[in-house]
PDB file of the backbone (N, CA, C, O) and the ligand in Angstrom, with CONECT records:
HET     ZN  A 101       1
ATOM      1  N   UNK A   1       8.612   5.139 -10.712  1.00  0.00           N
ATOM      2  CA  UNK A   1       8.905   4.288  -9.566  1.00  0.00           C
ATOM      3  C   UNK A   1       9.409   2.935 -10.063  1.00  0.00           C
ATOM      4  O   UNK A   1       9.273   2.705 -11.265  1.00  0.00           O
ATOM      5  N   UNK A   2      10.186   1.669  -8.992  1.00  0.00           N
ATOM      6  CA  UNK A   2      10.673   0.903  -9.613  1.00  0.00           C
ATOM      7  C   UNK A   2       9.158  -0.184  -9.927  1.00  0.00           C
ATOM      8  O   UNK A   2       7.989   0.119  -9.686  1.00  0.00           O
ATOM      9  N   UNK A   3       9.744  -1.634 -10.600  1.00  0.00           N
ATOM     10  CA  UNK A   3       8.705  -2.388 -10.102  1.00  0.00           C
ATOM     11  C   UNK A   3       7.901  -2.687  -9.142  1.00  0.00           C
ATOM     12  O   UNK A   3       8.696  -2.861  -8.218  1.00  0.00           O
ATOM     13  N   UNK A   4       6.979  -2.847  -8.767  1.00  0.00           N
ATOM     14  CA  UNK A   4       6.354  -3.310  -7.544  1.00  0.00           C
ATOM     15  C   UNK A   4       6.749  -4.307  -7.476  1.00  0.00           C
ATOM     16  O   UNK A   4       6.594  -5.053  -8.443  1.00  0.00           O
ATOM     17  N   UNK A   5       7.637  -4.907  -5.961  1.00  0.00           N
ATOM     18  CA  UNK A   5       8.296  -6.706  -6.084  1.00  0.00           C
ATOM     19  C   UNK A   5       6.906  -7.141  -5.444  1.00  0.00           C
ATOM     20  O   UNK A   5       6.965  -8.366  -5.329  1.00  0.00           O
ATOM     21  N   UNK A   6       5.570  -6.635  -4.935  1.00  0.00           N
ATOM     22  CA  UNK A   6       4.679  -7.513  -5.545  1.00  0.00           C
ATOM     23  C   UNK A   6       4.241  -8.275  -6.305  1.00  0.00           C
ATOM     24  O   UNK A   6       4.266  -7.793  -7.437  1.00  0.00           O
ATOM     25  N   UNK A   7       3.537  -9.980  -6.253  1.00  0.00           N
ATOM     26  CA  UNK A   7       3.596 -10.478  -6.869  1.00  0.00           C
ATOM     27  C   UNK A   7       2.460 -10.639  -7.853  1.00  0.00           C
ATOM     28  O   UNK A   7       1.331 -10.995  -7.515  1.00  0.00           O
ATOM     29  N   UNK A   8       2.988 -10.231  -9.634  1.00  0.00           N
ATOM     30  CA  UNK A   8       1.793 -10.297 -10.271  1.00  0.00           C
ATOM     31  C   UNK A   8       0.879 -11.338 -10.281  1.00  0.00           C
ATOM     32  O   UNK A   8       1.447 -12.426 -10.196  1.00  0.00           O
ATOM     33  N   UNK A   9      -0.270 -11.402 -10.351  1.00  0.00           N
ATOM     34  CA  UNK A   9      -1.372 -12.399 -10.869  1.00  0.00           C
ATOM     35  C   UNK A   9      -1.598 -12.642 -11.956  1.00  0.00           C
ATOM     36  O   UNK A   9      -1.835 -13.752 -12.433  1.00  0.00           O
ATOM     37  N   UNK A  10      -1.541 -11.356 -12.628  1.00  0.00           N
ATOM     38  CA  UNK A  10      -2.893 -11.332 -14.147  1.00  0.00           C
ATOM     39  C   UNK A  10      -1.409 -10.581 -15.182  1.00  0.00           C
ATOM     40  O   UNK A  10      -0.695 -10.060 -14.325  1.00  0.00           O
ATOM     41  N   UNK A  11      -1.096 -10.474 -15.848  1.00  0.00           N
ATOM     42  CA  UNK A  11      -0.654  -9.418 -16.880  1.00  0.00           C
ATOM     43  C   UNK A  11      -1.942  -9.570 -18.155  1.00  0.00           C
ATOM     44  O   UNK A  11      -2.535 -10.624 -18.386  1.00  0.00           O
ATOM     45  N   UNK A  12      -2.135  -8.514 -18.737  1.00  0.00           N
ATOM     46  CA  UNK A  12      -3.376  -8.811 -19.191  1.00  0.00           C
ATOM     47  C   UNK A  12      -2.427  -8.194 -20.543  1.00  0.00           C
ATOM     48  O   UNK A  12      -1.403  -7.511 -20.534  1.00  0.00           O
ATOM     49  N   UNK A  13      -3.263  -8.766 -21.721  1.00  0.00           N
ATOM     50  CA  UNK A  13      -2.906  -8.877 -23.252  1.00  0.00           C
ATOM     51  C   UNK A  13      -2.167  -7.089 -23.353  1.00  0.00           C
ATOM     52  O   UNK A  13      -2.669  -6.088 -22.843  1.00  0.00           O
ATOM     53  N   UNK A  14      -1.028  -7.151 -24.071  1.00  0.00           N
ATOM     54  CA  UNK A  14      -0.984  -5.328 -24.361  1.00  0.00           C
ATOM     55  C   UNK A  14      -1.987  -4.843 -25.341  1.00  0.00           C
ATOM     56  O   UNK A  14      -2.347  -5.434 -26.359  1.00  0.00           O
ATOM     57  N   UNK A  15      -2.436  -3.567 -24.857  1.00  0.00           N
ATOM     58  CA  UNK A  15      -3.348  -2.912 -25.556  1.00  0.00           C
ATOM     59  C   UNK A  15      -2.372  -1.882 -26.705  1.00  0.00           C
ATOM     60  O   UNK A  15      -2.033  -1.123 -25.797  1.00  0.00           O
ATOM     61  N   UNK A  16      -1.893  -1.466 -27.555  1.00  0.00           N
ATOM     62  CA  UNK A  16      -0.933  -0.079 -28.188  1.00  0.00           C
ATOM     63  C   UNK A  16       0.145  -0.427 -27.115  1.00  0.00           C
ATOM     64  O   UNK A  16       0.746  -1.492 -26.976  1.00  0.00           O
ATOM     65  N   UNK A  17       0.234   0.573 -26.485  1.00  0.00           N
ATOM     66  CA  UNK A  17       2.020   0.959 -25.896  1.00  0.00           C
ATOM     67  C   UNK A  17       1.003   0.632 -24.059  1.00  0.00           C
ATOM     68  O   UNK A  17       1.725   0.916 -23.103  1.00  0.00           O
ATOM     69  N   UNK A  18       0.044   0.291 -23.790  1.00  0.00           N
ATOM     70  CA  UNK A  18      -0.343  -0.086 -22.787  1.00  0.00           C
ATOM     71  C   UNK A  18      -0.326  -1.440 -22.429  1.00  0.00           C
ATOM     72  O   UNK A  18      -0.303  -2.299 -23.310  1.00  0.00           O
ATOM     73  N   UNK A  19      -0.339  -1.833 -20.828  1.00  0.00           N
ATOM     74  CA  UNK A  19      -0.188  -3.140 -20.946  1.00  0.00           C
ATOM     75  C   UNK A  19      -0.667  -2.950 -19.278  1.00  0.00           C
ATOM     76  O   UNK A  19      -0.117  -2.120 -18.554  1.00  0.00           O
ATOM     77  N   UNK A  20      -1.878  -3.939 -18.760  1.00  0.00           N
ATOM     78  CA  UNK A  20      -2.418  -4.055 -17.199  1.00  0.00           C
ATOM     79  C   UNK A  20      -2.108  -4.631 -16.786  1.00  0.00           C
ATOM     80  O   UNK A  20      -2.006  -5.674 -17.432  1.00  0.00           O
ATOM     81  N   UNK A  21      -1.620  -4.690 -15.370  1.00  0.00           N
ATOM     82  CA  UNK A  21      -1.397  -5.780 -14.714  1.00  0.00           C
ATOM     83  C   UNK A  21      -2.724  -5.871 -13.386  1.00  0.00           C
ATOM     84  O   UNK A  21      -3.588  -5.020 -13.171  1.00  0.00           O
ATOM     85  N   UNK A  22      -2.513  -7.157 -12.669  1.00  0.00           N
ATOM     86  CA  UNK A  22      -3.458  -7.399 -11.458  1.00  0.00           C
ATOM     87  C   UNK A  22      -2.175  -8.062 -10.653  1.00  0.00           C
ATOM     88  O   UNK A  22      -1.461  -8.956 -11.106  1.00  0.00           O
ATOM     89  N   UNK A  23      -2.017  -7.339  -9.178  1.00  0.00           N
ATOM     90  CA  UNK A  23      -0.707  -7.384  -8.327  1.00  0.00           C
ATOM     91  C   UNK A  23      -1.990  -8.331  -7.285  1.00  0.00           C
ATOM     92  O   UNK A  23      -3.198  -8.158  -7.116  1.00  0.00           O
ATOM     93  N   UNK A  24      -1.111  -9.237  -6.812  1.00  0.00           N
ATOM     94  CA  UNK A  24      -1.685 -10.309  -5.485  1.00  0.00           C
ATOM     95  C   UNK A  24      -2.025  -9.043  -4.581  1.00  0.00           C
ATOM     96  O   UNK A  24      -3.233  -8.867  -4.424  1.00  0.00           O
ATOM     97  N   UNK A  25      -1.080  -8.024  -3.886  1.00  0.00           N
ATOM     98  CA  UNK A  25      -1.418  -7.063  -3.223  1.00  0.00           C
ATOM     99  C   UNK A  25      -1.924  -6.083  -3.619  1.00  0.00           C
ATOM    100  O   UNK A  25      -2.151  -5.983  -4.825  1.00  0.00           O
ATOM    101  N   UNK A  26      -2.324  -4.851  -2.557  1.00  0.00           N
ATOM    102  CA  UNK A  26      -2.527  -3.506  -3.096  1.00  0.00           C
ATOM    103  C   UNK A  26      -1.137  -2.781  -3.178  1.00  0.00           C
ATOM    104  O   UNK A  26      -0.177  -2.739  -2.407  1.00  0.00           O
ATOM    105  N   UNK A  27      -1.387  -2.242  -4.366  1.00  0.00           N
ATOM    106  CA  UNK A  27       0.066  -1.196  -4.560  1.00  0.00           C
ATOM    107  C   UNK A  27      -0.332   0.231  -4.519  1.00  0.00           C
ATOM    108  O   UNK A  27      -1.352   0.645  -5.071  1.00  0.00           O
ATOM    109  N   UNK A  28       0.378   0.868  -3.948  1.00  0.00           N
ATOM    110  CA  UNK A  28       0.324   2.217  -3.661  1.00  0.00           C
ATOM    111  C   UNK A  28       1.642   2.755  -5.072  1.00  0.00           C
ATOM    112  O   UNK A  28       2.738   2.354  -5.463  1.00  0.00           O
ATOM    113  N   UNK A  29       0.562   3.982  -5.455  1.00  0.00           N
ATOM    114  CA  UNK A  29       1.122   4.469  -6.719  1.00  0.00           C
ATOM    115  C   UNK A  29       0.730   6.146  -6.817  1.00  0.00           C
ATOM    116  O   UNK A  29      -0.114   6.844  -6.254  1.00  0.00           O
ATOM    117  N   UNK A  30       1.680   6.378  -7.719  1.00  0.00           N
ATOM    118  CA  UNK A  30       0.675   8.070  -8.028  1.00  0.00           C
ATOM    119  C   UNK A  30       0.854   7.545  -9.681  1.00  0.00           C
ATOM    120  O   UNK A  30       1.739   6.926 -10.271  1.00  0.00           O
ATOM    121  N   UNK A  31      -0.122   7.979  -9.981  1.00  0.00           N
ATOM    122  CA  UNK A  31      -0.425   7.845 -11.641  1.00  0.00           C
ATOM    123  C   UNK A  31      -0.137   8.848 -12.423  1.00  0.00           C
ATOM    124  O   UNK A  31      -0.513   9.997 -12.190  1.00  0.00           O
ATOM    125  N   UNK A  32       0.363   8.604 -13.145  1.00  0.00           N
ATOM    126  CA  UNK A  32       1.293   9.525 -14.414  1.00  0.00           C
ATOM    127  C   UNK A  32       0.325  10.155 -15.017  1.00  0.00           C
ATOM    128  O   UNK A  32       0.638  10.954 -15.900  1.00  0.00           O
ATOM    129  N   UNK A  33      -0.778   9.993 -14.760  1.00  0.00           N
ATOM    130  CA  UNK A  33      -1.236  10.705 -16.109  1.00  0.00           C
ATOM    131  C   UNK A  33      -2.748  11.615 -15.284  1.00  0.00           C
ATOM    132  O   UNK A  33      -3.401  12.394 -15.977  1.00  0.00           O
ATOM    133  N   UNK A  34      -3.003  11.453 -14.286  1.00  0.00           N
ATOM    134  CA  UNK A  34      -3.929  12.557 -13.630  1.00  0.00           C
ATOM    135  C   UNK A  34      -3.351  12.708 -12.195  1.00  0.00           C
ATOM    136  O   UNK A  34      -4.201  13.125 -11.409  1.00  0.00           O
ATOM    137  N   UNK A  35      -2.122  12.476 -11.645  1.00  0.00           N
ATOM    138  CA  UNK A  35      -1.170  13.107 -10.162  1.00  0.00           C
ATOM    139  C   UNK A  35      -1.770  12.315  -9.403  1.00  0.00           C
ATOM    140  O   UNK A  35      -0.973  12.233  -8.467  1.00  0.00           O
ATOM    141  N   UNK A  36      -2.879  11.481  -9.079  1.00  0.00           N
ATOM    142  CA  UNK A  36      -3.267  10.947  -7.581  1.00  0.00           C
ATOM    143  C   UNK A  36      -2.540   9.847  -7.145  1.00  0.00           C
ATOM    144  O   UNK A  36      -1.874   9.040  -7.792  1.00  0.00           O
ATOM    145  N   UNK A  37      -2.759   9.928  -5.978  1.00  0.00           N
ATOM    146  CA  UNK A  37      -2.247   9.159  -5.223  1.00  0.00           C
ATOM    147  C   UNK A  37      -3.317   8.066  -4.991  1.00  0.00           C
ATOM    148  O   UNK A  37      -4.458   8.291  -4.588  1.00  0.00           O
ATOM    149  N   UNK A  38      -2.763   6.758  -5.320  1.00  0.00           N
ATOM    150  CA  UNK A  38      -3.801   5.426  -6.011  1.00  0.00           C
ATOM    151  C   UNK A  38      -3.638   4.407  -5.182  1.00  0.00           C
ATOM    152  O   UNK A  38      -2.441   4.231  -4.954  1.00  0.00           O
ATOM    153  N   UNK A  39      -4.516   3.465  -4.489  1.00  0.00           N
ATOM    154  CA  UNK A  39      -3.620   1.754  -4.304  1.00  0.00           C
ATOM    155  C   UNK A  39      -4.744   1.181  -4.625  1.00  0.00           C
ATOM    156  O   UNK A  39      -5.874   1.595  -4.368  1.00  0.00           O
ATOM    157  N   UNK A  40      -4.325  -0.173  -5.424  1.00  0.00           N
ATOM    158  CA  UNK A  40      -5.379  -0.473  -6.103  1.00  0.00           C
ATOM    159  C   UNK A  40      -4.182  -1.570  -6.377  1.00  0.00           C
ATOM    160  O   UNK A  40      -2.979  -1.349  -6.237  1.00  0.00           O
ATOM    161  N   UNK A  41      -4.862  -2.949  -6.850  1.00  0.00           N
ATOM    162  CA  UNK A  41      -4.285  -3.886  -7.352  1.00  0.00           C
ATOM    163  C   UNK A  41      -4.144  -4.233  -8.666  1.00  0.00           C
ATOM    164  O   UNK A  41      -3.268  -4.978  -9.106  1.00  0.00           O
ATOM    165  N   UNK A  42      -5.353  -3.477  -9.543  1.00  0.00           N
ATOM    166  CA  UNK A  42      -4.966  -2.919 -10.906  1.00  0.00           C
ATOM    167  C   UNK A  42      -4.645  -1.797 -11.199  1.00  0.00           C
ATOM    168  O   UNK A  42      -5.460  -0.908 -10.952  1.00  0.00           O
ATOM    169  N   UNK A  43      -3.246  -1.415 -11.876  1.00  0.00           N
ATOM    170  CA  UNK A  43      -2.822  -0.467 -12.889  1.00  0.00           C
ATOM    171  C   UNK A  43      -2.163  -0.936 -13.892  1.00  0.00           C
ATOM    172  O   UNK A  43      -1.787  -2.107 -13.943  1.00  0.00           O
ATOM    173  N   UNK A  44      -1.922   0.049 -14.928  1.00  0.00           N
ATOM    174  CA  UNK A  44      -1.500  -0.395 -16.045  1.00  0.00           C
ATOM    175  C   UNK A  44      -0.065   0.538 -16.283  1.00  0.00           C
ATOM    176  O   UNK A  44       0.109   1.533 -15.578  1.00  0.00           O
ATOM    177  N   UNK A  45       0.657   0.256 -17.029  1.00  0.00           N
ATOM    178  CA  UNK A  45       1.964   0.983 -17.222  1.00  0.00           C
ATOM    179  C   UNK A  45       2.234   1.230 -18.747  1.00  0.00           C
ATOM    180  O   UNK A  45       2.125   0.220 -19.442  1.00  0.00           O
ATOM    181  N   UNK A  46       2.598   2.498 -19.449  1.00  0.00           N
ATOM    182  CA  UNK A  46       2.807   2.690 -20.798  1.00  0.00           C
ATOM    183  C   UNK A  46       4.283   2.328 -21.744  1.00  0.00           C
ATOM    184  O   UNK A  46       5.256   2.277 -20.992  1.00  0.00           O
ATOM    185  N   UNK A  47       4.561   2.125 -22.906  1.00  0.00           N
ATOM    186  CA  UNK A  47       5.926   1.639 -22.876  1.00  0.00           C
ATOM    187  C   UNK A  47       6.537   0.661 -22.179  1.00  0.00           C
ATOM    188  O   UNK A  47       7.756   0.497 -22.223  1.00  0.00           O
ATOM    189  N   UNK A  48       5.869   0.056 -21.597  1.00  0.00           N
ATOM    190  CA  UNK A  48       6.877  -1.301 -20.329  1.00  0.00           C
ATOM    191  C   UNK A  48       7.885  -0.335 -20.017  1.00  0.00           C
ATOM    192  O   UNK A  48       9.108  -0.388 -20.149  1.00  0.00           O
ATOM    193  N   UNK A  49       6.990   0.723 -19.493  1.00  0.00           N
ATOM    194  CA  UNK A  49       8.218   1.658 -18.462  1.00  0.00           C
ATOM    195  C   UNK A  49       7.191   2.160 -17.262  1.00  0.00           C
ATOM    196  O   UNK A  49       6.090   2.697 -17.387  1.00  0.00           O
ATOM    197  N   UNK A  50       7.951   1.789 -16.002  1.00  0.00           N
ATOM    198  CA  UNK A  50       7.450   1.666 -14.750  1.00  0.00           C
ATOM    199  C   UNK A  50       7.597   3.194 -14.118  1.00  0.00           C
ATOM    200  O   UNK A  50       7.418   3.418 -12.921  1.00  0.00           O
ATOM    201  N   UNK A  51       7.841   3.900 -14.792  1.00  0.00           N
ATOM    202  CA  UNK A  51       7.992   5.493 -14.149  1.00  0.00           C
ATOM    203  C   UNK A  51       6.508   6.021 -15.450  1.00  0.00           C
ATOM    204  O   UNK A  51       6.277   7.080 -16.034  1.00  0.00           O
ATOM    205  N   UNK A  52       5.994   5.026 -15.441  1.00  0.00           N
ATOM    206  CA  UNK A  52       4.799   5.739 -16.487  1.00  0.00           C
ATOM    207  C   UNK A  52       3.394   4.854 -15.623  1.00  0.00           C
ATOM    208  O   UNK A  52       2.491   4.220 -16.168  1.00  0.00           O
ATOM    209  N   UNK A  53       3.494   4.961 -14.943  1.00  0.00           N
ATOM    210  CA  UNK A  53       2.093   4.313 -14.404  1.00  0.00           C
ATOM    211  C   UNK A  53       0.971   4.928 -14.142  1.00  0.00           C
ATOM    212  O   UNK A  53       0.780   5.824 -13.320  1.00  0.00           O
ATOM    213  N   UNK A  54      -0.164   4.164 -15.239  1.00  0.00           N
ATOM    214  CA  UNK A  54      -1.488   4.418 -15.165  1.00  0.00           C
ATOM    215  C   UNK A  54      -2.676   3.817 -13.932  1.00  0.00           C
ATOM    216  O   UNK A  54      -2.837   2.618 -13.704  1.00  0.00           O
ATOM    217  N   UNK A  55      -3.314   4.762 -13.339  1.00  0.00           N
ATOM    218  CA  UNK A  55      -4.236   4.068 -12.601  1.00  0.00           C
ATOM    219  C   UNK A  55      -5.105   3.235 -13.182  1.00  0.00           C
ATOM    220  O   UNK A  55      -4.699   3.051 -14.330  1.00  0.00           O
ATOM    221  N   UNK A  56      -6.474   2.401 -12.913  1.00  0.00           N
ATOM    222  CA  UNK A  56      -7.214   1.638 -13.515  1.00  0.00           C
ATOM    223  C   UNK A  56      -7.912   3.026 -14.117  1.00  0.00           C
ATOM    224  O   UNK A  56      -7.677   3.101 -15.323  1.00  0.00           O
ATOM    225  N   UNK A  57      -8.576   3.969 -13.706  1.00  0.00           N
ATOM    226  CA  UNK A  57      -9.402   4.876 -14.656  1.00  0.00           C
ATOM    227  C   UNK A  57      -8.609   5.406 -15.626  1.00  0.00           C
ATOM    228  O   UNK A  57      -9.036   5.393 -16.780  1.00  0.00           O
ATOM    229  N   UNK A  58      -7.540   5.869 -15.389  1.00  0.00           N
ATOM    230  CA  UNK A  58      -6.823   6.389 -16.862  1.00  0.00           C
ATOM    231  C   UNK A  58      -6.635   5.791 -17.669  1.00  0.00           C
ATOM    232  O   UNK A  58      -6.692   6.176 -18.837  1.00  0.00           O
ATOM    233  N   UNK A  59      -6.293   4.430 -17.224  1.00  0.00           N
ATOM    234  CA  UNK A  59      -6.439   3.700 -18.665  1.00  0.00           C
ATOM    235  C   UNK A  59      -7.546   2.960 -19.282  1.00  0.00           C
ATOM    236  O   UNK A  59      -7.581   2.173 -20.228  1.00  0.00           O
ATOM    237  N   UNK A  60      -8.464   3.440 -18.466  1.00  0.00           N
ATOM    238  CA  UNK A  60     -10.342   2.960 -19.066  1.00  0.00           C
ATOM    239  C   UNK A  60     -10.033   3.941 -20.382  1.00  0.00           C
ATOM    240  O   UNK A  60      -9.952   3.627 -21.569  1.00  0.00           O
ATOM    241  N   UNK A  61      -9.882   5.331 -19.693  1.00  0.00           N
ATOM    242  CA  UNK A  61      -9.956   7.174 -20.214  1.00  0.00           C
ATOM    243  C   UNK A  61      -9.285   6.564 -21.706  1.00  0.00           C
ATOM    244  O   UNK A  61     -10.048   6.354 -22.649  1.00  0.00           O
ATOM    245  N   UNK A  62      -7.451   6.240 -21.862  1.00  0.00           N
ATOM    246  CA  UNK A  62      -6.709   5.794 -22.750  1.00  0.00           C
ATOM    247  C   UNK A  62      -7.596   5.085 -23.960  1.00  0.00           C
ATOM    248  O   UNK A  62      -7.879   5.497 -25.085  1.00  0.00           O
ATOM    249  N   UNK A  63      -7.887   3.973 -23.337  1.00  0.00           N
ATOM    250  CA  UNK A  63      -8.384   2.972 -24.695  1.00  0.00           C
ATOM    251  C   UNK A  63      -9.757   3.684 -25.373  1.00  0.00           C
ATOM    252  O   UNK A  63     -10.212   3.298 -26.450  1.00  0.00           O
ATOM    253  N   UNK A  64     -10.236   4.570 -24.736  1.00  0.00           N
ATOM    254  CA  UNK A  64     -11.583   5.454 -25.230  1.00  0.00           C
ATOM    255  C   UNK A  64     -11.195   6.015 -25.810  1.00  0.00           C
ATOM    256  O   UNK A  64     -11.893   6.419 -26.741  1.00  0.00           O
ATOM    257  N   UNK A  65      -9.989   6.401 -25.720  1.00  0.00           N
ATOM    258  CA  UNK A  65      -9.577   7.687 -27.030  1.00  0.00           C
ATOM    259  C   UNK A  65      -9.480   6.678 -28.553  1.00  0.00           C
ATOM    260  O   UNK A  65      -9.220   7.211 -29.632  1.00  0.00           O
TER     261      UNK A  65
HETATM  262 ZN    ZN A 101      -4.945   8.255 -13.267  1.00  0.00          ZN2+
END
């Protein structure tokens, strides 16, 4: 999906090829990496590529590995 033209708050430090953001709004998303359908004001995105978006639990799941 494209960017959310929501406006970020937070970009939080990159983790590897991960990187979180915190959106002023809720964004509605499906997450790349377990199919649901998400809105939540934190997700995270892999590669700084926006067709890769992680919900907040997958990328708890990510940094555990
Ligand atoms: Zn997920």
């Amino acid at each position: 999906m494209p960017k959310p033209s929501e406006k970020i708050t937070k970009e939080y430090p990159a983790r590897g090829p991960l990187t979180q953001f915190r959106f002023e709004k809720l964004i509605h998303f499906t997450c790349s990496l377990c199919n649901q359908a998400k809105t939540s004001k934190m997700l995270a995105i892999s590669d700084q590529n926006w067709d890769k978006i992680l919900c907040n639990g997958c990328y708890g799941l990510m940094l555990s590995k």
